[in-house]
Structures are given as structure tokens and as C-alpha cells.
C-alpha positions in Angstrom: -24.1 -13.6 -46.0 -21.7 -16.3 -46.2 -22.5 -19.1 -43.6 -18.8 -20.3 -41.6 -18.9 -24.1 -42.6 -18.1 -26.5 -39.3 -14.5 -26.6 -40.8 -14.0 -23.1 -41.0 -15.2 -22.7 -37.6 -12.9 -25.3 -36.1 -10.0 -24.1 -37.8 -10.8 -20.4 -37.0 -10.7 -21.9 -33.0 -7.3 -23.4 -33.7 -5.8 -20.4 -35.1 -7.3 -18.5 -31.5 -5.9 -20.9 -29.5 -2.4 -20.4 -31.3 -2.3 -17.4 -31.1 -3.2 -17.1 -27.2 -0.9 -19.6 -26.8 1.9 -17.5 -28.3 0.6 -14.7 -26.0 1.0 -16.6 -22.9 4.6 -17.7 -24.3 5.8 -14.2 -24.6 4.3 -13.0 -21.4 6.2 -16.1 -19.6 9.5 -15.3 -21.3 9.2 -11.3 -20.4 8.9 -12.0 -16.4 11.7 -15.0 -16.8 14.0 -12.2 -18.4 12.9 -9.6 -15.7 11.2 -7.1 -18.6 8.3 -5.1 -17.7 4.6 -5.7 -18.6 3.2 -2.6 -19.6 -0.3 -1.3 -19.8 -0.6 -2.2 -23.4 1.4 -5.9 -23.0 -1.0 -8.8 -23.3 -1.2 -10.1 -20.1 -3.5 -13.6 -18.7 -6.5 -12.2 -17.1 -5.6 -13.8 -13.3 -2.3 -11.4 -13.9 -4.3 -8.5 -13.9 -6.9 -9.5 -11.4 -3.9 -9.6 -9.3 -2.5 -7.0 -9.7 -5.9 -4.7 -9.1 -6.2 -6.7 -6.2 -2.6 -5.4 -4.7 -2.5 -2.0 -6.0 -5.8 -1.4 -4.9 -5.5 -2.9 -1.4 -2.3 -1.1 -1.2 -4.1 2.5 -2.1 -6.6 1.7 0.1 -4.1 1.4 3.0 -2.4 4.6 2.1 -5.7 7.0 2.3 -7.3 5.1 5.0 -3.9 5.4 7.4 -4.0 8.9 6.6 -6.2 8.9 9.8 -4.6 7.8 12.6 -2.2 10.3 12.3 -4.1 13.5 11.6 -6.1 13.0 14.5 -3.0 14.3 16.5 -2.2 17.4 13.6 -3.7 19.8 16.2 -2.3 18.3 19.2 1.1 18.1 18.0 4.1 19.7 20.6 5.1 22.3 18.7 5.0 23.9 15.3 7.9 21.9 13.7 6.0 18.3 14.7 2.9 19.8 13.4 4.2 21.0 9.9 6.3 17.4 9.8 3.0 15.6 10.6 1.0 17.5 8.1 3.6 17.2 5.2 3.4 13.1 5.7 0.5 13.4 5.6 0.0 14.7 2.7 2.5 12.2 1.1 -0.1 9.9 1.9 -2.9 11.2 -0.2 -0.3 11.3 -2.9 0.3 7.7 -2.4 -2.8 6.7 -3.1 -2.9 8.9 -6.1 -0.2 6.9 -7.4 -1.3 4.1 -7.0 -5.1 4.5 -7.8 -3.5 6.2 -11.2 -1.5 3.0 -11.7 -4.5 0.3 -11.2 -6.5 2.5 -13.5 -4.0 1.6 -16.2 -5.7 -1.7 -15.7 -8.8 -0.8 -17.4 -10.6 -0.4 -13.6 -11.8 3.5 -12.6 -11.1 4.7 -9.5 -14.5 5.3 -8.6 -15.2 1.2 -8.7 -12.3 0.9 -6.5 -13.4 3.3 -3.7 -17.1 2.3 -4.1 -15.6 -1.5 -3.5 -13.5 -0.2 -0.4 -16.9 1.7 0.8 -19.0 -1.0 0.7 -16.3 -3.2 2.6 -15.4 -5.7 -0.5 -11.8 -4.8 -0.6 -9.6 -4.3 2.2 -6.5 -2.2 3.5 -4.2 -3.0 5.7 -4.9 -4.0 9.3 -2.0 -2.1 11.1 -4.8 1.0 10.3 -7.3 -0.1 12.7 -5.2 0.5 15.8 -6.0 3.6 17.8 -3.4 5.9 18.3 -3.8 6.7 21.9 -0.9 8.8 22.8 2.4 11.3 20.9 4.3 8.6 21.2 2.0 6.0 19.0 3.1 8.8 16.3 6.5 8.3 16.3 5.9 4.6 16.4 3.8 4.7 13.3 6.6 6.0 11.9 9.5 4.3 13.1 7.7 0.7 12.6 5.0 0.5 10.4 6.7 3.0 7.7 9.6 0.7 8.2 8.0 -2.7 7.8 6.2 -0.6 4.3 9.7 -0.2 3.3 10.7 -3.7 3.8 8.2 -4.6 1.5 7.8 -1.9 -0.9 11.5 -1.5 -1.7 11.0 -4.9 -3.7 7.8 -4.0 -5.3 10.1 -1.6 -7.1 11.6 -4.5 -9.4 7.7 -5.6 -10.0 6.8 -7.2 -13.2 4.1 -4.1 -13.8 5.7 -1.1 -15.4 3.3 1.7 -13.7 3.4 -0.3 -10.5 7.0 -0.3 -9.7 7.4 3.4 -11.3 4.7 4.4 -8.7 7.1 3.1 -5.9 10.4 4.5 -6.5 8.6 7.7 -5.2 7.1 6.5 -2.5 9.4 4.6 -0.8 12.1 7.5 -1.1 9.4 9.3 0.7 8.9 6.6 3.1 12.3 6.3 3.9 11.7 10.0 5.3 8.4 9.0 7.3 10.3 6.3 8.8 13.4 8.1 10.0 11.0 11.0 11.4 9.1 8.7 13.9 12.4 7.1 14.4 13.8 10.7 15.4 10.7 11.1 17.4 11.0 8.2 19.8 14.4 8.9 20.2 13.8 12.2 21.9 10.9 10.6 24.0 13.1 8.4 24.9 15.9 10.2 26.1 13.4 13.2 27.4 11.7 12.4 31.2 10.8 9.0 32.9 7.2 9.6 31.6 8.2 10.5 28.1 10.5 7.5 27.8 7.2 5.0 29.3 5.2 6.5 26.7 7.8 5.7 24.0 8.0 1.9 25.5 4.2 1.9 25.7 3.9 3.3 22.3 6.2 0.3 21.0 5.0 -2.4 22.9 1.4 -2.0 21.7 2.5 -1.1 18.1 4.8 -4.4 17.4 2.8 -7.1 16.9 0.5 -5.8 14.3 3.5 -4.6 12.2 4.8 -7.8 12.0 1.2 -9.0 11.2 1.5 -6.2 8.2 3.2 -8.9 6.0 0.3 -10.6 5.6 -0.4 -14.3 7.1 2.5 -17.0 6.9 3.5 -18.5 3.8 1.7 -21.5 4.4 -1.4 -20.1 4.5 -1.0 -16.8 2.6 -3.6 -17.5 -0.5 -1.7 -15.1 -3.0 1.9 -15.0 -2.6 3.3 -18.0 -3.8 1.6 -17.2 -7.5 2.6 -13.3 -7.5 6.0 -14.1 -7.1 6.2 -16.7 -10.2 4.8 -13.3 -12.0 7.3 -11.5 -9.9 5.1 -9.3 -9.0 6.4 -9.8 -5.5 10.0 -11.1 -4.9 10.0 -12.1 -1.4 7.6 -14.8 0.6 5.5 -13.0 3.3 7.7 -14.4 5.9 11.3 -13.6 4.9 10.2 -10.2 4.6 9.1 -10.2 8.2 12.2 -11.8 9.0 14.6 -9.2 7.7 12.1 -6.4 9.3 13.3 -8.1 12.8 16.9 -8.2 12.2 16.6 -4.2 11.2 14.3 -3.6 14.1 16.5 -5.2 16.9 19.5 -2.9 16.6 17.4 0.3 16.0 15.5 -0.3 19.4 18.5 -0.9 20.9 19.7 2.9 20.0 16.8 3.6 21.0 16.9 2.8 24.4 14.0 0.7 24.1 12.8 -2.6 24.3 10.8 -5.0 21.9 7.8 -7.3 23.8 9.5 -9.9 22.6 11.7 -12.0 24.9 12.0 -14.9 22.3 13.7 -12.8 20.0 17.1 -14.6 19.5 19.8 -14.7 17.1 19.7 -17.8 15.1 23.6 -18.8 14.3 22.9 -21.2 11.8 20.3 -18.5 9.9 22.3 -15.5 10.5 19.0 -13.7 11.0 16.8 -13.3 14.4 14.3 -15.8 15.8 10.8 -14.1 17.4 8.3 -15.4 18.8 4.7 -16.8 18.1 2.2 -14.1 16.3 -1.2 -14.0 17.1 -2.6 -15.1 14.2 -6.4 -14.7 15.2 -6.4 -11.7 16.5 -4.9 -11.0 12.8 -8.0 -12.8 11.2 -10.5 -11.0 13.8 -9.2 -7.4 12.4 -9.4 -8.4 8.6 -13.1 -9.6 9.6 -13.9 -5.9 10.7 -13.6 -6.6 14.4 -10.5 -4.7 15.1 -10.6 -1.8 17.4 -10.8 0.4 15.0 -13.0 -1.0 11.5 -16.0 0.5 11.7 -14.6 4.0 12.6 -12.1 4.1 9.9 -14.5 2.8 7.2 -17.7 5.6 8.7 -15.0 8.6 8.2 -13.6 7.0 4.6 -17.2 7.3 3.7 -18.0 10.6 5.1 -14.8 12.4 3.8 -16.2 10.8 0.3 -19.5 11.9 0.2 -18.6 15.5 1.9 -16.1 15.9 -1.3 -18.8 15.2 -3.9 -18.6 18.7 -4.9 -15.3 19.1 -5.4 -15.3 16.4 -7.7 -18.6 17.2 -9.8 -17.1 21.0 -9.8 -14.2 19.2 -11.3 -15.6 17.4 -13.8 -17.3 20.1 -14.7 -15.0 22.0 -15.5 -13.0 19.7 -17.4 -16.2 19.2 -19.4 -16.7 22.9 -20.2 -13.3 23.2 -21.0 -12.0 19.7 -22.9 -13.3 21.4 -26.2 -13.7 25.1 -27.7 -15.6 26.5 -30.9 -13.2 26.0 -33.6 -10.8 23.8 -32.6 -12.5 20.7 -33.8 -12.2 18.7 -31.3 -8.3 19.7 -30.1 -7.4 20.0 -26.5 -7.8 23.3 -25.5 -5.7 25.9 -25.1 -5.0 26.6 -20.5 -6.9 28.9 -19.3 -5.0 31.6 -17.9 -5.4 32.3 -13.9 -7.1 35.2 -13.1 -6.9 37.1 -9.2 
């Protein structure tokens, strides 16, 4: 065996550093031109750490709030709120598979990313640790924190990341329906009796502030979003997307008939957007510690719907194993096996 002389060696680390420099080059000039990175791309390794970190906390978020609203499935008014409810829902699982599908693209499994959420080392979003205490919290679930996703989603649909802002055209079309169906919801509350129209209100006031706390802390202190927009992963600061959230929110509650529990909100001339007032930003920090009202419930049924569908997914696996190859084919995806009665 030929031993690599001290020369070779140093010029063998030149030529790596070249060509990595090249790399970074080309990555730099693809997100300057607005192309996508796709799973393949060479991308820096902070890039992708990134962008696991988002999709995941963002799948996360989209299995865990399944729960707030399918405690009221089987308390819903009637059969038309209870098939609406269910059918979000549902959307919500799919979300996740969306997005789980697209972080896996990213050379993480899905099972590391659960396991991670399970053992409480990556989060979701806070709004999820509210209770939802009455109907109305339903509708308001819909109507504000479906609208402030949608104020920040819609962007993430121009994201550097190929499978990422693919994953998002569907949901935010689907979104756009959650959000207009508590919208529609409140609106009957609130036109219905005295008592459903102080539910509605009650439902709003208590629902406000952490949807504006769902964009994530200001931009002075948010640790992330400065760098994810140079990679364009997002394309708006933390607080101009709360911003624009207000100025959509203030006419709608208005229609509505109700109020927001905010009586700082003003319009700013000079901005041409809406003023509000002061967030509370440690009751904000208290719920991403895990002492929200909510946490530990959330996390205890995450971890129990997990380990009670262990068998569905060993049955699948199973049967993708018995199946993935058949005598003679050598080695060739098999054939579908056709359904029997």
C-alpha cells in the first residue's frame, strides 16, 4: 500500500476545501435567485438542522392540536358540527403526515422525531396547551389560531426547501377552510342568545393572547429567525407577521360583533397597520417550559395514543415485509395484492 506523502495530503485538503467552498457558493446563489433546494442539493449542515428543527416542531403542533378539538367530537350541537369537526380533524393527522414525510427527506425517520417529542426534547406550539372549556373555544380555535397558521404558513409556501413548501400549498388551502368554519361558528354564537353571544366573547377573550404569542417571541429575542430568513426559509420577521394578523383580525371581530381584550389596539397613521398592546411574554416562556395549563396532559395522551397504536404499526410493517419481495421476481416490487371481502 502506497503511503499519502505530507504533500499529497495537504493538497488532497485543499482540493476538499475547494470543492466545499464551491458547494457553499452554489447553495448561496440558488436561495439569492429564489430556486429551490431539493432533497438531493448539497446543503450546509446548520441548513438542514434547521429545517428538521421547523418541520418537525411544526408536525408536532399539527398531531398534538388534534386534541383540543376532538375532546368536543361527541359533544358537538348537531350532526353537521360533528362531521365538520371530525373532517378537520382529520386534516390534521394529514398535516403532520406531510410534514413528517417532508423532514424525512432530510435523512431523519419519523420514529426519532416522535421519540424526541415523547421524551419532551422538541416542542410544538404553545397555543396547544390551552384547555378548550366551552363550544365556543371551538370556533375560536378556528377562527384565530387557524388564522394566525395561515398568516404564517402562506409564506412558508415560497420556502427555500422543495418538499417543505410543496407540503404547504395543501395545507394552507385546507386551512383556509378551518379558519373560515370557526369563523362561521362564532358568528352564529354570536348573533344566537345573550348566553351564546358571552360564550363567543369569552371564548375570544381567553383565546387572543396566545395566538398572538403563536408567532414565536419578538424579533429581538427570537434565536432563529433572523438566520432562516437569509436561507429564506422564512420570509417574514416574527413580528410583522403578528402585525398583519392584527390588522386582519380587527375588521373580522368587528363583523363579528365582538370585541378583542385589547383596548390599546389602535391604528397607527404613519404605519398604515394596527398598534396592540403589551404581550405577556412570561407567561409565553412558562408554557414552552411545560408549565402551561395544559403540558403534561397533552404530552401523557401523545404518548398513550403511541404506544396503544404499536400494533398497527408492527402489523404494518409486517406486512410490507412479507410482501416487498415474491419468489421469482428477483428482488422487483411486487405485484398489489388484490382485496379480498
Amino acid at each position: 500500500m502506497t503511503a499519502v506523502t505530507a504533500e499529497e495530503a495537504t493538497q488532497g485538503a485543499a482540493d476538499g476545501a475547494a470543492a466545499d467552498a464551491a458547494r457553499a457558493e452554489a447553495f448561496d446563489a440558488a436561495v439569492a435567485a429564489d430556486d429551490r433546494i431539493e432533497p438531493r442539493d448539497w446543503m450546509p449542515d446548520a441548513y438542514r438542522a434547521s429545517l428538521v428543527r421547523q418541520m418537525a416542531q411544526h408536525a408536532h403542533s399539527e398531531i398534538i392540536g388534534m386534541q383540543p378539538e376532538a375532546n368536543w367530537i361527541s359533544r358537538a350541537p348537531s350532526l353537521r358540527r360533528k362531521a365538520i369537526l371530525m373532517a378537520k380533524v382529520q386534516d390534521e393527522a394529514g398535516h403532520g403526515l406531510y410534514l413528517y414525510s417532508a423532514a424525512e427527506t432530510l435523512g431523519t425517520s419519523r420514529e426519532e422525531l416522535l421519540d424526541k417529542l415523547h421524551a419532551g426534547r422538541q416542542r410544538y406550539s404553545s397555543i396547544f396547551n390551552y384547555p378548550t372549556l366551552t363550544w365556543a373555544d371551538v370556533g375560536a380555535i378556528g377562527w384565530l389560531v387557524d388564522g394566525a397558521a395561515i398568516t404564517n404558513q402562506v409564506p412558508l409556501c415560497r420556502c427555500s426547501y422543495g418538499p417543505y413548501a410543496r407540503a404547504m400549498v395543501r395545507i394552507c388551502k385546507e386551512e383556509s377552510f378551518h379558519q373560515r368554519q370557526g369563523y362561521e361558528l362564532l358568528l352564529a354564537l354570536s348573533r344566537g342568545t345573550p348566553a351564546q353571544h358571552e360564550m363567543a366573547q369569552d371564548a375570544v377573550n381567553r383565546w387572543w393572547w396566545p395566538s398572538l404569542m403563536m408567532f414565536g417571541p419578538p424579533d429581538d429575542a427570537s434565536a432563529h429567525s433572523a438566520q432562516s430568513m437569509a436561507w429564506k426559509i422564512k420570509r417574514h420577521s416574527n413580528d410583522e407577521l403578528r402585525r398583519r394578523f392584527v390588522d386582519i383580525c380587527v375588521p373580522q371581530a368587528e363583523a363579528l360583533g365582538l370585541t378583542l381584550p385589547d383596548p390599546d389596539i389602535r391604528w397607527n397613521e404613519e404605519l398604515g397597520q394596527h398598534d396592540y398592546g403589551a404581550i405577556d411574554w412570561t407567561e409565553f416562556q412558562e408554557v414552552l417550559k411545560g408549565n402551561g395549563p395544559c403540558n403534561e396532559e397533552r404530552l401523557a395522551q401523545r404518548r398513550r395514543a403511541h404506544e396503544e397504536g404499536a400494533w398497527v404499526r408492527d402489523a404494518a410493517a409486517a406486512y410490507a415485509d412479507r410482501h416487498a419481495e415474491r419468489p421469482g421476481t428477483s428482488g422487483a416490487a411486487a405485484e398489489p395484492v388484490e382485496a379480498t371481502a
